[in-house]
VOMAR-86505 format. One line per 10 residues: for each residue x, y, z of N, C-alpha, C, O. Coordinates in nm, 2 decimals. Each point is the difference from the previous one (the first is absolute). Layout:
REM residues N
X,Y,Z,X,Y,Z,X,Y,Z,X,Y,Z | ... $
***
This chain:
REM residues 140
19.27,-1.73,11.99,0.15,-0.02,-0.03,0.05,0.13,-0.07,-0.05,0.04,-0.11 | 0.16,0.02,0.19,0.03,0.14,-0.11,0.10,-0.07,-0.13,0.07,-0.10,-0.02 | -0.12,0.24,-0.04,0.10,-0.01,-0.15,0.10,0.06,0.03,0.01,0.11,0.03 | 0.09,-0.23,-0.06,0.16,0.01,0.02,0.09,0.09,-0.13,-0.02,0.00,-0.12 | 0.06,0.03,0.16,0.05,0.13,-0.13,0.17,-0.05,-0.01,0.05,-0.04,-0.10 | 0.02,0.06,0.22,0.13,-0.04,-0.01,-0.02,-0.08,0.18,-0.09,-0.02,0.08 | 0.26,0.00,-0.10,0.01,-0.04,0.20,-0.05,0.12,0.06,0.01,-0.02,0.13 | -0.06,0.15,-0.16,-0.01,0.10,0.11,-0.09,0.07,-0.01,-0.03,0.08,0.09 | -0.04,-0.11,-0.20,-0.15,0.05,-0.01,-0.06,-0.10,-0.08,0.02,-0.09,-0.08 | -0.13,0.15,0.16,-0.19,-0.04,-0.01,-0.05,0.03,0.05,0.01,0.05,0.11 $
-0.13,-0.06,-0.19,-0.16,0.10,0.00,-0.09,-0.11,0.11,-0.02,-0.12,-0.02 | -0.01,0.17,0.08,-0.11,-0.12,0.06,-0.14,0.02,-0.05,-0.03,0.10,-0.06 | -0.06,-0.21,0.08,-0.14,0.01,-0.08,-0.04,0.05,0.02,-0.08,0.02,-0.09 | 0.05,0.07,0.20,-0.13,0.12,0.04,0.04,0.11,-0.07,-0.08,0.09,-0.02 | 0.22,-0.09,-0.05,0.05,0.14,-0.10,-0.09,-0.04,-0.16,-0.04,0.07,-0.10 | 0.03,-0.19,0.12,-0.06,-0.06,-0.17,-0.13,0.00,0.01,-0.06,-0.06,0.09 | -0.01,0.16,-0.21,-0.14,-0.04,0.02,0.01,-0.08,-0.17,0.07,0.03,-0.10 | -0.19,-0.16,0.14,-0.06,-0.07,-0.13,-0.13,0.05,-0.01,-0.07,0.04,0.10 | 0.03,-0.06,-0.26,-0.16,-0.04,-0.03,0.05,-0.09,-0.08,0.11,-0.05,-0.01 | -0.24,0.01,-0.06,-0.01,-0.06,-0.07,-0.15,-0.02,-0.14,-0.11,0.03,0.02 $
0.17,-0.07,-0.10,-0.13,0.05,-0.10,0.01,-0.09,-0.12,0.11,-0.06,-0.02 | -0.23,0.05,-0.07,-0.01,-0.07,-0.10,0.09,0.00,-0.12,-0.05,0.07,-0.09 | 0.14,-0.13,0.06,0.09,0.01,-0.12,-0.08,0.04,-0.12,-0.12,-0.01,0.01 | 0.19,0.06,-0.14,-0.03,0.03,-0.10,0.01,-0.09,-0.10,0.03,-0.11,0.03 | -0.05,0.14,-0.14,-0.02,-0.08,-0.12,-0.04,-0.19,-0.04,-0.09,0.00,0.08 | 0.10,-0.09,-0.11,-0.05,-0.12,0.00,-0.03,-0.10,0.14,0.03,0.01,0.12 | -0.07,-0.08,-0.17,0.03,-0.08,0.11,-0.10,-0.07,0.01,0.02,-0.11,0.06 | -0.18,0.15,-0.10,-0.08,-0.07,0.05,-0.10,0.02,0.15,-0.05,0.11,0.03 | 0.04,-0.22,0.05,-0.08,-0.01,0.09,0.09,0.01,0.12,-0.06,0.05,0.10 | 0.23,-0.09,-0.07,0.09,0.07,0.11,0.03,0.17,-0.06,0.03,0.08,0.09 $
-0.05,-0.03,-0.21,0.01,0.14,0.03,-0.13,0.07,0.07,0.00,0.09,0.09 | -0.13,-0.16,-0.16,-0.10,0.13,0.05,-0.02,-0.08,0.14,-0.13,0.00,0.00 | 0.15,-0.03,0.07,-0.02,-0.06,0.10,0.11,0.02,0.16,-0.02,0.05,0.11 | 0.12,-0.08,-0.16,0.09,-0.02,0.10,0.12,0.15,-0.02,0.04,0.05,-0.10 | -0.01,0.01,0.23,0.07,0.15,0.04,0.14,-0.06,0.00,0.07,-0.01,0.10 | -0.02,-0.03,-0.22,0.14,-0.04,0.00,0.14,0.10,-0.01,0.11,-0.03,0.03 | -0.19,0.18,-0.09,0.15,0.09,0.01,0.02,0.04,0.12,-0.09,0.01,0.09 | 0.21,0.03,-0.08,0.06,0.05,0.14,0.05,0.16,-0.01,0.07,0.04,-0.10 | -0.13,0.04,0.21,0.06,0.14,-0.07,0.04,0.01,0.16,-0.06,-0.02,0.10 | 0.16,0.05,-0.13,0.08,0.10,0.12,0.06,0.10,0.01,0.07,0.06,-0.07 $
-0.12,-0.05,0.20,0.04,0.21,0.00,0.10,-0.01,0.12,0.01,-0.11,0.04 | 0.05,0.19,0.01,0.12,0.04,0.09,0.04,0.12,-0.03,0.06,0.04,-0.10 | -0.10,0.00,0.18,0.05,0.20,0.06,0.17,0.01,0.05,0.04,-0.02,0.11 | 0.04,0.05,-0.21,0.11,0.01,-0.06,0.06,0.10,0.12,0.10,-0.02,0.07 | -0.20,0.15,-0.05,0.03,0.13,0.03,0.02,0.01,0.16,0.07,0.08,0.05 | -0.18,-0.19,0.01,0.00,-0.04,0.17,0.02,-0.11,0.04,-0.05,-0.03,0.10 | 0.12,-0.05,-0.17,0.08,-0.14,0.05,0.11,0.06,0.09,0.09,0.08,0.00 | -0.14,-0.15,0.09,0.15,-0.01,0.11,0.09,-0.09,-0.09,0.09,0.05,-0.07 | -0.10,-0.14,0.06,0.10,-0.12,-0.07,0.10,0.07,-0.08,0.09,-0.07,-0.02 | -0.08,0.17,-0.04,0.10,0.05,-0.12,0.04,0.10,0.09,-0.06,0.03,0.11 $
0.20,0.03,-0.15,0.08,0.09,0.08,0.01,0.11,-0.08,0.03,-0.02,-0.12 | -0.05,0.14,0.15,0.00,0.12,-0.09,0.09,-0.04,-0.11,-0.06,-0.06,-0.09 | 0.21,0.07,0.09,0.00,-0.01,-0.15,-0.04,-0.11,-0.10,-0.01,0.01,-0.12 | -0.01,-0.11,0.18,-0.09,-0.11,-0.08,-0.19,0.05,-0.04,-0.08,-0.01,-0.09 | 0.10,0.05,0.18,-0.18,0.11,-0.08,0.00,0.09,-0.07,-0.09,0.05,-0.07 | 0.24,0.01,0.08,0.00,0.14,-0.11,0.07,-0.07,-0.13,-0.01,0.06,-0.10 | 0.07,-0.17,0.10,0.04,-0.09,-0.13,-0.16,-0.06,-0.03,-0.04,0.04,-0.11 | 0.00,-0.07,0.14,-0.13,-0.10,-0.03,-0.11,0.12,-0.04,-0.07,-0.01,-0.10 | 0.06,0.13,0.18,-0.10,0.08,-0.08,0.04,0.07,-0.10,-0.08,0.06,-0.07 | 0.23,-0.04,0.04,0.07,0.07,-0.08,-0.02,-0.13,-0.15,-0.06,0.03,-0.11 $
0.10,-0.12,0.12,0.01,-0.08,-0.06,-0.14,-0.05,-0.11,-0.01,0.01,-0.12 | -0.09,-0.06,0.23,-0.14,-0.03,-0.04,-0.12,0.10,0.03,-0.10,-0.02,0.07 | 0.16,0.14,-0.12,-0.11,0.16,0.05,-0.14,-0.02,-0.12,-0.11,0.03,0.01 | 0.18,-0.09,-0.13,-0.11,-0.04,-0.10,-0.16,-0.08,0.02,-0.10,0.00,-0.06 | 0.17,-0.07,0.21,-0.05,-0.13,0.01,-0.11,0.00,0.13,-0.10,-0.06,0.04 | 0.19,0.19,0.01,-0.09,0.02,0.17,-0.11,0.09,-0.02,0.01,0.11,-0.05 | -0.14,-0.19,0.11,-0.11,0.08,-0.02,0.01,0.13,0.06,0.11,0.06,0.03 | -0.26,0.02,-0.03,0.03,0.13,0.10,-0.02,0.00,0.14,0.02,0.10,0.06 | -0.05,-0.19,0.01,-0.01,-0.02,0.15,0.15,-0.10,0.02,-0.01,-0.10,0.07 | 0.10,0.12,-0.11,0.13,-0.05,0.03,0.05,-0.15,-0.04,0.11,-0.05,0.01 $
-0.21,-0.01,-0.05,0.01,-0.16,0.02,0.01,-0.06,-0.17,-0.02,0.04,-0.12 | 0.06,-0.13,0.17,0.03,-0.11,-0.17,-0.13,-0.13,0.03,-0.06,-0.08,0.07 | 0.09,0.14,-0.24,-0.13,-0.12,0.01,0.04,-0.09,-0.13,0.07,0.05,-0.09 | -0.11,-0.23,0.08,0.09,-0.07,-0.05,-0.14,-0.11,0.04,-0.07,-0.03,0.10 | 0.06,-0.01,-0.26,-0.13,-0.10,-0.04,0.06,-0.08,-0.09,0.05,0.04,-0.11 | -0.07,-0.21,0.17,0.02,-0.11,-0.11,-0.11,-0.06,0.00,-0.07,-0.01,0.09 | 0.05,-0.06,-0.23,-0.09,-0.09,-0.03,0.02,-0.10,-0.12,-0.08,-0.06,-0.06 | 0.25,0.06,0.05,0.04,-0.15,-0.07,-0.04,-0.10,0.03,0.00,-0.09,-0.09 | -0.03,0.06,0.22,-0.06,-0.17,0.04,-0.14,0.03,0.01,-0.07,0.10,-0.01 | 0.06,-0.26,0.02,-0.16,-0.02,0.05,-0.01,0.00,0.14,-0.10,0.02,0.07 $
0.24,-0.05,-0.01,-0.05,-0.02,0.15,0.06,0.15,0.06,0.09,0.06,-0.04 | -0.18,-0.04,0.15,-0.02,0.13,0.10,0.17,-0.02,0.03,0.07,0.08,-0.07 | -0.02,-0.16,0.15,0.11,0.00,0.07,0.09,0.03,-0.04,0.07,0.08,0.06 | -0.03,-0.14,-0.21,0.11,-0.01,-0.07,-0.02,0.15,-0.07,0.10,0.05,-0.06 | -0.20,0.01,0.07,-0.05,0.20,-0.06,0.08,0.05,0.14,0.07,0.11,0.01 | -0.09,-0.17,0.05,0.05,0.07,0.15,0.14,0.01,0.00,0.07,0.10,0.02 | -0.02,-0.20,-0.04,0.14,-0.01,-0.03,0.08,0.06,-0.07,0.12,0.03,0.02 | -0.23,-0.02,-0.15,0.11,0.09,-0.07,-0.03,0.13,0.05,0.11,0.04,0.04 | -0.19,0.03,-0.03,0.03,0.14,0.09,0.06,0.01,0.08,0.02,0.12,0.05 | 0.03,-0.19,-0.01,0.12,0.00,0.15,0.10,-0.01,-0.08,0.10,0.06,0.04 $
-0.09,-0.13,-0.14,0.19,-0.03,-0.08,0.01,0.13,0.00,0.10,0.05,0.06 | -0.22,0.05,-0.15,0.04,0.08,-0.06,0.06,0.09,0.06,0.11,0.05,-0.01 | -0.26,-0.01,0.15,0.08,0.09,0.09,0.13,-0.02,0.03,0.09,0.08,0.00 | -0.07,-0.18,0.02,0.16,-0.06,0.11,0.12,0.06,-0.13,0.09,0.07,0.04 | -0.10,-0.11,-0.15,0.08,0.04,-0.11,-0.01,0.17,-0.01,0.11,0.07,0.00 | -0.22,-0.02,-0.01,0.02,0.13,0.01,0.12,0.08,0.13,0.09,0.07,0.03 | -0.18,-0.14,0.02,0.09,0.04,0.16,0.15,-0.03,0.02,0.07,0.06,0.08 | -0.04,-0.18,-0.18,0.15,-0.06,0.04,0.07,0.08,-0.11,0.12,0.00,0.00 | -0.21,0.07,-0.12,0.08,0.08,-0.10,0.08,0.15,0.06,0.08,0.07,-0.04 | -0.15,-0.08,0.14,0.06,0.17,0.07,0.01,0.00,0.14,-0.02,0.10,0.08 $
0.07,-0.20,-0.04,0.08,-0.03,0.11,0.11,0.01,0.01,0.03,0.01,0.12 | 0.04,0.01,-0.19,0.17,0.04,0.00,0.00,0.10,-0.10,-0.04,0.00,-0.11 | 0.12,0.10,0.17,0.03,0.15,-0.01,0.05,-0.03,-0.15,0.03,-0.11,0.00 | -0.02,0.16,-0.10,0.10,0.02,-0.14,0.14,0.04,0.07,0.01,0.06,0.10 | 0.08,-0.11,-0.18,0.14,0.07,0.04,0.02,0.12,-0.07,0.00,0.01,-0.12 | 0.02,0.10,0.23,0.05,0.11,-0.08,0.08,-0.02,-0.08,0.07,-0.11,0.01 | -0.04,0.21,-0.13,0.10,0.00,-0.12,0.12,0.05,0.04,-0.01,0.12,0.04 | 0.11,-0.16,-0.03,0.15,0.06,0.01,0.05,0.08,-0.14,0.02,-0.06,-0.10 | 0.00,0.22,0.12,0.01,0.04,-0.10,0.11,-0.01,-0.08,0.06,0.09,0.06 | 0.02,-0.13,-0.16,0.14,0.00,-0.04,0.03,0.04,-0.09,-0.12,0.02,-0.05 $
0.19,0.01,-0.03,0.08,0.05,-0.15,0.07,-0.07,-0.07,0.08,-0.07,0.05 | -0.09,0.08,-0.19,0.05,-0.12,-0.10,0.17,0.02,0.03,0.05,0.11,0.02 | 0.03,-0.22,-0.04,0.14,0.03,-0.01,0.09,0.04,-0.09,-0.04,-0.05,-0.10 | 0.17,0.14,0.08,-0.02,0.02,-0.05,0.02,-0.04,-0.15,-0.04,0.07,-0.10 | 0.10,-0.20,0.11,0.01,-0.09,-0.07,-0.17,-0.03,-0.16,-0.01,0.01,-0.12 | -0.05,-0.03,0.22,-0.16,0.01,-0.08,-0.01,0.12,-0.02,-0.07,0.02,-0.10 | 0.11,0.11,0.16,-0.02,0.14,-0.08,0.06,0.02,-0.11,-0.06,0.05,-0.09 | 0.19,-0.10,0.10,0.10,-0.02,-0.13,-0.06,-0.05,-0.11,-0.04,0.05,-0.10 | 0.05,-0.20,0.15,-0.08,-0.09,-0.11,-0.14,0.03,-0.11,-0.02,-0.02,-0.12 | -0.11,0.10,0.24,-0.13,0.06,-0.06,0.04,0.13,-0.12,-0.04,0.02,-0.11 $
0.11,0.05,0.19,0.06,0.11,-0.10,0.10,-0.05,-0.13,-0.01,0.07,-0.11 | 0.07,-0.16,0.11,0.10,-0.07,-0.11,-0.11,-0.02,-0.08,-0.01,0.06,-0.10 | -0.10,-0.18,0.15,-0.09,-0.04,-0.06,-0.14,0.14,-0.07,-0.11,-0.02,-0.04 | 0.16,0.09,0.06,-0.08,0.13,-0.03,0.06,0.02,-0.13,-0.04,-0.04,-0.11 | 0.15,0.10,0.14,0.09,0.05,-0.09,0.00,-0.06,-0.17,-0.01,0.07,-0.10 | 0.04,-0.23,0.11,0.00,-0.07,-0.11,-0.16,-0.02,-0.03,0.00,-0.01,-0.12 | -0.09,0.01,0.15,-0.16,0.00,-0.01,0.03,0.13,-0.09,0.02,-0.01,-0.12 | -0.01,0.14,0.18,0.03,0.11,-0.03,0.08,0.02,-0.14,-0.04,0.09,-0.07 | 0.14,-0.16,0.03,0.08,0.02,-0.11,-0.06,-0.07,-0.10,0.00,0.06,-0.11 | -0.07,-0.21,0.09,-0.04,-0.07,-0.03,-0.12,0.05,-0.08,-0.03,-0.04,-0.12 $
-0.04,0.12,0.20,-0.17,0.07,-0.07,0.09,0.14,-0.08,-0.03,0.03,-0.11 | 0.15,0.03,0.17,0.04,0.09,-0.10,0.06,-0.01,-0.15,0.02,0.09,-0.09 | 0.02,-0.25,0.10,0.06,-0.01,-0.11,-0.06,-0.05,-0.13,0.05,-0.01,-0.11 | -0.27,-0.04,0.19,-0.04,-0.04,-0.10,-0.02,0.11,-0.14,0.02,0.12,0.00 | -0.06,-0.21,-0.12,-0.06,0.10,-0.04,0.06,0.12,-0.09,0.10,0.01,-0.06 | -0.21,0.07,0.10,0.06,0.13,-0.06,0.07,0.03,-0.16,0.04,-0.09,-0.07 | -0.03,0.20,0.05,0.02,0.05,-0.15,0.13,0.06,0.02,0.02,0.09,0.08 | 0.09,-0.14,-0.16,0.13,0.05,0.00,-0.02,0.14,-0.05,0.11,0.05,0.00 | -0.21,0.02,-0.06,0.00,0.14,-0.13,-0.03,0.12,0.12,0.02,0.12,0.01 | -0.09,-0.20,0.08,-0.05,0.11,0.11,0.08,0.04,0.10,-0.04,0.09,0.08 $
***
């Protein structure tokens, strides 16, 4: 079943590779025993599924994150169970992916009016008289 991203993308499973491997720290006889984390990788760089500017946001974005052969890689081992490790690697990706799916809005550039130019400079002025009036030695 592919991972659904929005209504218009998704990754299908032969793009997802899993392993899987022995969780860390406590646990007992389900940690040294049973391959409960989930690591997943997906090659960011040769997905058909993403549209250039969605790959140049996503490698621009998570360039920290992408190994050197192009791909992301994304390992849980909060649960004890396999599936639910599985799952959350997929939220994660899907959230990465839905974070840079829509373009930023360019900035419109504009200029204060000049009302607030007025205003910032008034407000200067008296700042300005205010520190000159502290103080100081009448002899000097």
């Amino acid at each position: 079943m592919p991972l659904s991203i929005s209504s218009t993308l998704a990754i299908s499973d032969d793009e997802l590779d899993f392993q899987f491997a022995r969780s860390s720290g406590p646990g007992g006889q389900n940690v040294n025993k049973v391959s409960t984390k989930a690591i997943l990788r997906w090659n960011a760089t040769t997905s058909p599924s993403l549209s250039a500017a969605v790959r140049a946001r996503f490698l621009a974005r998570y360039a920290s994150r992408i190994l050197s052969d192009g791909s992301i890689q994304i390992a849980r081992d909060e649960s004890r169970s396999q599936l639910r490790n599985r799952a959350a690697c997929l939220d994660e990706l899907a959230s990465m992916i839905a974070a840079v799916l829509v373009a930023p809005k360019k900035r419109k550039a504009t200029r204060p009016t000049r009302g607030a130019t007025e205003r910032r400079l008034a407000e200067k002025k008296r700042r300005s008289d205010t520190k000159r009036t502290r103080g100081g030695r009448a002899d000097e």
